[in-house]
C-alpha positions as CSV (number, residue, x, y, z in Angstrom):
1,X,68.9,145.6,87.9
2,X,70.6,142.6,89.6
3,X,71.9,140.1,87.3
4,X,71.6,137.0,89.5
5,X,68.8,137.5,91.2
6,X,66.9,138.5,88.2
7,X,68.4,134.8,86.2
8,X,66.9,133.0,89.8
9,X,63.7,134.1,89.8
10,X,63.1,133.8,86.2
11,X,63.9,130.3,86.0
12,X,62.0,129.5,88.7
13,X,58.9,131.8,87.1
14,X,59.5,129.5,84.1
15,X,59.8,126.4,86.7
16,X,56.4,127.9,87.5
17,X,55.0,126.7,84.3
18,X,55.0,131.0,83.0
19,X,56.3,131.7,79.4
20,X,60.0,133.5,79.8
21,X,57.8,136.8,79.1
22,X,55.8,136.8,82.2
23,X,56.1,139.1,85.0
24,X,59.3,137.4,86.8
25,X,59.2,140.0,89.7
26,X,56.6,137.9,92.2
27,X,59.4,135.4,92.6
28,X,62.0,137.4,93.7
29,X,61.4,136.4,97.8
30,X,61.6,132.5,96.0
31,X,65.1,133.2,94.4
32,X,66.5,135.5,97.5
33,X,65.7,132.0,99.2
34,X,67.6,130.1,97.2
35,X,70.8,132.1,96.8
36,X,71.1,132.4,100.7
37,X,71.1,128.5,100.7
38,X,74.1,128.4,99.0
39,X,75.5,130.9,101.2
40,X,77.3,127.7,103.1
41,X,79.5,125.6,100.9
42,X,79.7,122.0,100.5
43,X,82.7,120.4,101.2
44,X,82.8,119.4,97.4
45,X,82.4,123.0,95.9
46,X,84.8,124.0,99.0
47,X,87.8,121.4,97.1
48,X,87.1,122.1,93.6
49,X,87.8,125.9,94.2
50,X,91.0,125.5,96.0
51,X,92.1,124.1,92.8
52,X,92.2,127.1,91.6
53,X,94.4,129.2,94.5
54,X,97.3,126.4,93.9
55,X,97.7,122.9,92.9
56,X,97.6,121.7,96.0
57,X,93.7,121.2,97.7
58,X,95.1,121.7,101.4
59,X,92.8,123.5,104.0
60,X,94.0,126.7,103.6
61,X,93.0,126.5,100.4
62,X,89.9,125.5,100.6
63,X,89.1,128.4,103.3
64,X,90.1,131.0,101.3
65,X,88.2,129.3,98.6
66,X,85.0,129.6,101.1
67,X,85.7,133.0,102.0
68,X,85.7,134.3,98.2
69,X,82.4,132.2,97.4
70,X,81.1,133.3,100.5
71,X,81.4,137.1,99.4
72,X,80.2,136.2,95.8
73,X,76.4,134.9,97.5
74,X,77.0,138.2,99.6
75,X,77.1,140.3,97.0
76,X,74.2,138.9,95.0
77,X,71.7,138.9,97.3
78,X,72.6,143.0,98.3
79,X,71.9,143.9,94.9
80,X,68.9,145.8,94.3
81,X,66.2,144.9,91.6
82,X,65.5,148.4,90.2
């Protein structure tokens, strides 16, 4: 089972106006869609995780900050609903 995936399409299932025990599955293609959107990020989220590789926000920072986000989306949307 994939975990984020899964949490995507349920809320948006429950978005849907279905109770949270509804089949969740038909909106898998929505929340594949919307995880692949964030694929890209903003220059804000870009910042607020180079806070984290040092205390400095320089751009070297913030690239490596992209790359690691980057390759979290990545592996959420190759996960496999099973």
């Amino acid at each position: 089972m994939t975990e984020m995936i899964e949490r995507v399409a349920r809320t948006l299932s429950t978005l849907a106006g279905n109770a949270p025990h509804e089949d969740w599955r038909p909106f898998e293609t929505p929340a594949r869609a919307a995880i692949a959107a964030m694929a890209e990020p903003t220059g804000a989220m870009t910042a607020a995780g180079a806070e984290f590789f040092e205390e400095s926000t320089d751009k070297q920072n913030g690239f490596a900050a992209a790359i690691v986000y980057g390759a979290m989306i990545e592996a959420a949307l190759a996960e496999k609903i099973t």
